[in-house]
N, C-alpha and C positions, 0 to 999 in steps of 0.2 A: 445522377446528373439528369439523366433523360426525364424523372418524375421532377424537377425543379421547373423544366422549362416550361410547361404545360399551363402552369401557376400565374407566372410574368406576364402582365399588363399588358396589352400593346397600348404606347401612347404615340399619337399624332406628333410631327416635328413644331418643335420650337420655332417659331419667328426669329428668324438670322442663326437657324443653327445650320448648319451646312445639309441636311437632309429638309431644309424646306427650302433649297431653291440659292441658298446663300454662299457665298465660299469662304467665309471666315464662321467659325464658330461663337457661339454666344458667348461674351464674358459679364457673369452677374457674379451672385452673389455664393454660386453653389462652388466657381471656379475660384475666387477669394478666398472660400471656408478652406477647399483643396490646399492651397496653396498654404494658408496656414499652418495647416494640419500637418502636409508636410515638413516646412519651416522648422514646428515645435517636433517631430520626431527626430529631423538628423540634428536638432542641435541638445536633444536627448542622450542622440550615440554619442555625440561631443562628449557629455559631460562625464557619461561612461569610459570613455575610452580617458578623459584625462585623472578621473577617477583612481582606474587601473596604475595608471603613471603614478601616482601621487602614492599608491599604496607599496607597488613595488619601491621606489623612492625609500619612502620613510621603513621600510621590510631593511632593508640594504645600510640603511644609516644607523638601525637597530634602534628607530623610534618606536617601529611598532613590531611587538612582542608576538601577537597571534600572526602566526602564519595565515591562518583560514583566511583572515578578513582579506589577505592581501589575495590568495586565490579566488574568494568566490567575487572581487571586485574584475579581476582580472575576465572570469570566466564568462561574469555579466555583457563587460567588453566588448570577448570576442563572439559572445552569442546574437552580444544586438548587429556588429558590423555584419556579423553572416546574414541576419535577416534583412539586414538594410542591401546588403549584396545580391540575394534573390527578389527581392522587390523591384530591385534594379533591371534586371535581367529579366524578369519578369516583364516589365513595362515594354522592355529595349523589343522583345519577343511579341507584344503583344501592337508595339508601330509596326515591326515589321509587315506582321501579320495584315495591319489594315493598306500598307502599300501594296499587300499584294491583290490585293482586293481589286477586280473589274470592275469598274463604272458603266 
């Protein structure tokens, strides 16, 4: 970690981003991308998780034969929720962290 920071840019504050003077942050084009991006991931875990549903489902009604497909759907599942869960906690961790921050 210590040899990563050495590397990083220093760049000047943005016009209206809250470290040049502003009290709302910029919203352009990179906060849009974000916001996307997020979007397309948790409705990624959706699709996994209703996936999951649909395999157990059809496992249980004896449409579908192979066991596997219905575990490795399920396992997909609960691996994305877990990471969608630490992302979470991550971020929760990471406002914290800047409220606690002295001005």
């Amino acid at each position: 970690m210590a040899g990563i920071v050495p590397q990083m840019p220093i760049l000047p504050p943005q016009p209206g981003s809250a470290g040049a003077g502003g009290n709302t942050p910029a919203k352009g084009a990179a906060g849009q991308a974000f916001l996307e991006e997020l979007k397309s991931a948790l409705t990624q875990v959706d699709q996994y998780q209703k996936e999951a549903l649909a395999a157990g489902e059809a496992l249980s009604r004896g449409d579908l034969q192979d066991v596997a497909q219905a575990m490795v759907a399920a396992q997909k599942a609960q691996l994305a929720l877990s990471l969608t869960v630490e992302v979470r906690n991550r971020a929760i961790e990471a406002y914290q962290e800047i409220m606690r921050m002295q001005l």
